[in-house]
N, C-alpha and C positions, 0 to 999 in steps of 0.2 A: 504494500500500500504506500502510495506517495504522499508527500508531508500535505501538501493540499488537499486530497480526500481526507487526511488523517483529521485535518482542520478543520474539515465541514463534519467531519462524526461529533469529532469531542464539543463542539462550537453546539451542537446539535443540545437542543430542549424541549423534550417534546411537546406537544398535545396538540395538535390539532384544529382543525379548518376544512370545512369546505372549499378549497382552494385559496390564492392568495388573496387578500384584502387590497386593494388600492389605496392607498392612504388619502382623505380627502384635505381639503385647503388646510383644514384645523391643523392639519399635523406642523405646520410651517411656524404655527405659536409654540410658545419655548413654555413647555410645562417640567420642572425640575425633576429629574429621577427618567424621566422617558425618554428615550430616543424619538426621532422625525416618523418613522413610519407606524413604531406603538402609540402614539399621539394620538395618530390618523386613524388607525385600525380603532380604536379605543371610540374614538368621538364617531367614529361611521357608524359603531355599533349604537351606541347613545342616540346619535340622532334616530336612528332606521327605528330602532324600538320604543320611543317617546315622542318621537317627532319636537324636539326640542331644537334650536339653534348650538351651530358650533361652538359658538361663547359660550352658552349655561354648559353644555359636555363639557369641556375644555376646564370650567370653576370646579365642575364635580371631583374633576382626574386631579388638579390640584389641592383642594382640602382634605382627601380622602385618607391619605397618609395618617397626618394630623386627628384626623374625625376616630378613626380606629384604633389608634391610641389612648385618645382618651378614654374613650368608651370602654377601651379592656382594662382600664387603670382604674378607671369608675367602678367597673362590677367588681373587682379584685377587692378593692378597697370597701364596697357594703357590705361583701359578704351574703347571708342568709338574707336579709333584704332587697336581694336584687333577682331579677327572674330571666338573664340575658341581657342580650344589648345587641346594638345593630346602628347603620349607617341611613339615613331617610334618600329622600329624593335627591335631594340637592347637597348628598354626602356628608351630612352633616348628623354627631352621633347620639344616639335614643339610648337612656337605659331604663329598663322596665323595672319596675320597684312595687313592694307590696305595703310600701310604710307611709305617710305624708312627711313623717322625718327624713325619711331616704329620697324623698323629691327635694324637698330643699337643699337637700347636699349637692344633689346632683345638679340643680339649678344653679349655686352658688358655684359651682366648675365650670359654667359655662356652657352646659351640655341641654339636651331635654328631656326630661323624665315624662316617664309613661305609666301611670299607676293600673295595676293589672291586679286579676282575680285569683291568679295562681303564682304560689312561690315554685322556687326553681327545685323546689324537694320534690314537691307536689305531682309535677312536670315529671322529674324521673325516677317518681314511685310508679306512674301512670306509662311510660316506657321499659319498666325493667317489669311491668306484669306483659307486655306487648313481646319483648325480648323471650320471656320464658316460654315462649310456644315453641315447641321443637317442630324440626325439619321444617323450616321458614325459607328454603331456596327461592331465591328472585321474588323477594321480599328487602325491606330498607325503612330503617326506623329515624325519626330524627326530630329536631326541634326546631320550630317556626316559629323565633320570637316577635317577628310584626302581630300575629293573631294570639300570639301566648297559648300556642298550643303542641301537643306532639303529633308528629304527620306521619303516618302507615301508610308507606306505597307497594301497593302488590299490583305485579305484572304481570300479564296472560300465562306467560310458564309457570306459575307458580304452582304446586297442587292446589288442586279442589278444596278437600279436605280440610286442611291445611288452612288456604285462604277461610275458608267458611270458621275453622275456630277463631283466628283474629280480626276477623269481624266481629264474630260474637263477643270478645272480649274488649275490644273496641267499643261497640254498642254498650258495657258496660261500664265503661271506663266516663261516658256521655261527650259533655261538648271537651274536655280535654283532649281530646282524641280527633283527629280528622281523617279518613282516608279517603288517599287518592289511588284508582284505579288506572294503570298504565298499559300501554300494550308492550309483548316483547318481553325480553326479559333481562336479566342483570349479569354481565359479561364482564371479566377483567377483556383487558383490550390490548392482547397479544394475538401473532397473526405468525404469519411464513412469509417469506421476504428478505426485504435488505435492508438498510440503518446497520444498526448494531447488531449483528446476526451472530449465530452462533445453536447447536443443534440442530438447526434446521427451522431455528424460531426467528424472529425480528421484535425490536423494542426499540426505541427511541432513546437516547442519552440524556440522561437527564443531569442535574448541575454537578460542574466543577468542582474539587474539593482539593482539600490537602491534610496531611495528618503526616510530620516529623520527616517533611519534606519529599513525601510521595505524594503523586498524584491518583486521587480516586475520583472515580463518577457516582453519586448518589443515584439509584435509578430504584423502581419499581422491586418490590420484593418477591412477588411472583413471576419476575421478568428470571431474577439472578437465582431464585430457587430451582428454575426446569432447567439451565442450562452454565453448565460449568465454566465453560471456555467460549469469549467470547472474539470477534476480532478486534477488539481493544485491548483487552486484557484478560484473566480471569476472575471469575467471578468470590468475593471474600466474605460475603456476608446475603442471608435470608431471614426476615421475617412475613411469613406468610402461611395459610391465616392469619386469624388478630390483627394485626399489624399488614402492611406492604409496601415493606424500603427494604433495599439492599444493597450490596456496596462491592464494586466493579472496579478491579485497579488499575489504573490505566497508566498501559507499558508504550502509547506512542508518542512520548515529549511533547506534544500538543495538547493545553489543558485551561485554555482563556476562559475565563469570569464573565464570558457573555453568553447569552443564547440567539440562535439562526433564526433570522425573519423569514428567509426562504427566498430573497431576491437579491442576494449578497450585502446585507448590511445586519447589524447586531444591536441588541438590547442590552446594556450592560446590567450586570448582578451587585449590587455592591452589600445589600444585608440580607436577613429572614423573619419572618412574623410569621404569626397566625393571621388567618383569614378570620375577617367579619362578617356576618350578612350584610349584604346590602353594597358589599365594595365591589366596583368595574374592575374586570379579569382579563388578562389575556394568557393564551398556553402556545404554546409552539410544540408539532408534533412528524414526525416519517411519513405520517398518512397523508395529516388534512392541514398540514404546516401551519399558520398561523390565523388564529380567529380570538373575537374578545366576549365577551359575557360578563355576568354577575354570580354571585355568591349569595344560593338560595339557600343554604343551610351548611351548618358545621358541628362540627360530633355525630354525626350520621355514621349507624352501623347499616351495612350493608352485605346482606345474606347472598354469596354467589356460590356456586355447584361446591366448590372448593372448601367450604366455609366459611364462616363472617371475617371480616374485618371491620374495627369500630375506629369510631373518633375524625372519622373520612370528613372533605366537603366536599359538598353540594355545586355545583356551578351550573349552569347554561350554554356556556362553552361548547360545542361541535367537539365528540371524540370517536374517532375510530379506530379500527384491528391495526395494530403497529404501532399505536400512538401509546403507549403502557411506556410509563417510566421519563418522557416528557415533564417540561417544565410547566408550573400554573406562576402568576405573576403580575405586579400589577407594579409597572412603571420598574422602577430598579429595587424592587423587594421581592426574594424568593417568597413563594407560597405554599408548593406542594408539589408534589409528584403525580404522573395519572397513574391510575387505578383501574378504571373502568366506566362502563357505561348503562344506561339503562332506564327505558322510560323514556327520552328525549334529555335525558341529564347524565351530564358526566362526574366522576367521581372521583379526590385525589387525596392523597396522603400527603397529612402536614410535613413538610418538610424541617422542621425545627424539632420537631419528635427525631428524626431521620437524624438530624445532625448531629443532635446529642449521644444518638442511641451509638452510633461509630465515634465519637468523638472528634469529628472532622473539622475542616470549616473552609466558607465559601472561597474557589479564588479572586 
């Protein structure tokens, strides 16, 4: 392999696109953390699904950062008074609260508090009796703090049976509970191909790392669990089920702190967070290379053939077969890894879990 293929592998982050984005005018405003063409992609998406102007897009992509911050430093800091948090329309962050004490705090932050009928116990007393139904394949449990509810998505593969008891206990659980009914089913999103190949599988590169001056690729954990040897390197770590991160050494001296837009130009990576609800996404993937979305839910377990994996997010995002182990991302902050797909949403593993868990860190 030539140092130039070698560049566009490791450069490689995946997740995915319906083909490439165009970047629209927006991208030409200088939004801090984003490259010209994730700008574009980013505010194409914004406008197309709001129908808002380039401006407001462009205000959202900038305070978002900031907005998720607080809001995670907010709910950290109530504790048992707080029911979640999330980003609103115009990026700006919500924390849900069950106290009139715990609004004023949050008011006094600067933030907007949202007084809700359910504490965050409450919330995952009502998912951990939803959790307890066995054999739940292409099924997916999670938390919707805009409605302060827990959300049951079961997809047409799901069994009968199966489906029919978590309804029933859904139905008794009442308005805590929402389910949504999806077609299709819930896939990790590994394929046969090319990227990072290796078995006879394909996966997408996902970020850059380093640990006592080696270079590693953080990628998908069911990507590094089926196959040993990859054309990068080989594979040094799996968790999968539960978890899906693994950790990929990478033996070809090419190991940049950016991820590939797919038309020769790059995103840089410079830190990592958790995802919010309600924050503009973008992923880069082998399949559907680059497309943007939002962040409909986080801590999502999601039941695949394989078995669960918990603590996933949610996005909107476009993913497809090859795109597993790709980058999630919003402007120059890592977010996750893909996972998989399923329902018309795609799914990824925290990346800061990932990073911890190898002890690595971004390049």
């Amino acid at each position: 392999m030539n140092r130039t293929s070698r560049t566009a592998i490791t450069m490689a982050a995946g997740a995915l696109a319906l083909g490439l984005l165009v970047p629209s005018t927006a991208s030409a405003r200088s939004i801090e953390g984003y490259s010209a063409d994730v700008a574009g992609a980013a505010v194409e998406a914004l406008t197309a699904e709001r129908g808002i102007t380039d401006a407001a897009a462009s205000e959202i992509l900038r305070v978002q950062e900031a907005s998720a911050a607080k809001a995670t430093k907010l709910a950290d800091a109530l504790g048992a008074e707080q029911a979640g948090s999330y980003l609103d329309a115009d990026g700006l962050p919500v924390v849900n609260v069950v106290t009139e004490a715990a609004a004023d705090k949050v008011a006094d932050a600067g933030a907007t508090a949202k007084l809700v009928s359910r504490s965050a116990d409450q919330l995952e007393a009502a998912r951990a009796q939803l959790a307890a139904v066995q054999g739940a394949t292409h099924t997916s449990i999670g938390l919707d703090p805009v409605a302060n509810q827990v959300v049951l998505t079961i997809a047409d593969e799901a069994d009968d049976a199966v489906a029919a008891r978590l309804t029933a206990t859904a139905a008794r659980l009442g308005d805590a509970v929402r389910v949504d009914n999806v077609t299709g089913g819930m896939h990790k999103a590994i394929y046969n191909g090319e990227a990072i190949t290796g078995g006879g599988s394909r996966c997408s590169a996902g970020f850059n790392t380093n640990r006592d001056g080696q270079d590693y690729i953080v990628d998908a954990g069911h990507c590094t669990a089926a196959v040993a040897e990859w054309n990068v390197g080989p594979s040094e770590g799996a968790s999968f089920p539960g978890d899906d991160y693994g950790l990929i050494r990478n033996d070809t001296g090419s190991a940049p702190g950016e991820v590939t837009l797919w038309d020769g130009s790059t995103q840089p990576i410079s830190s990592a967070a958790d995802a919010t609800v309600g924050q503009q996404i973008c992923k880069s993937g082998s399949t559907t290379q680059l497309t943007c979305g939002v962040v409909q839910a986080v801590g999502v377990t999601v039941n695949y053939a394989e078995g669960a994996v918990h603590e996933l997010v949610q996005t909107s995002a476009a993913v497809n077969s090859g795109d597993s182990g790709g980058c999630l991302f919003a402007g120059s902050v890592g977010l996750g890894i893909t996972s998989g797909m399923g329902g018309g949403s795609s799914y990824f593993q925290p990346v800061v879990e990932a990073l911890d868990a190898y002890g690595v860190s971004l390049n």
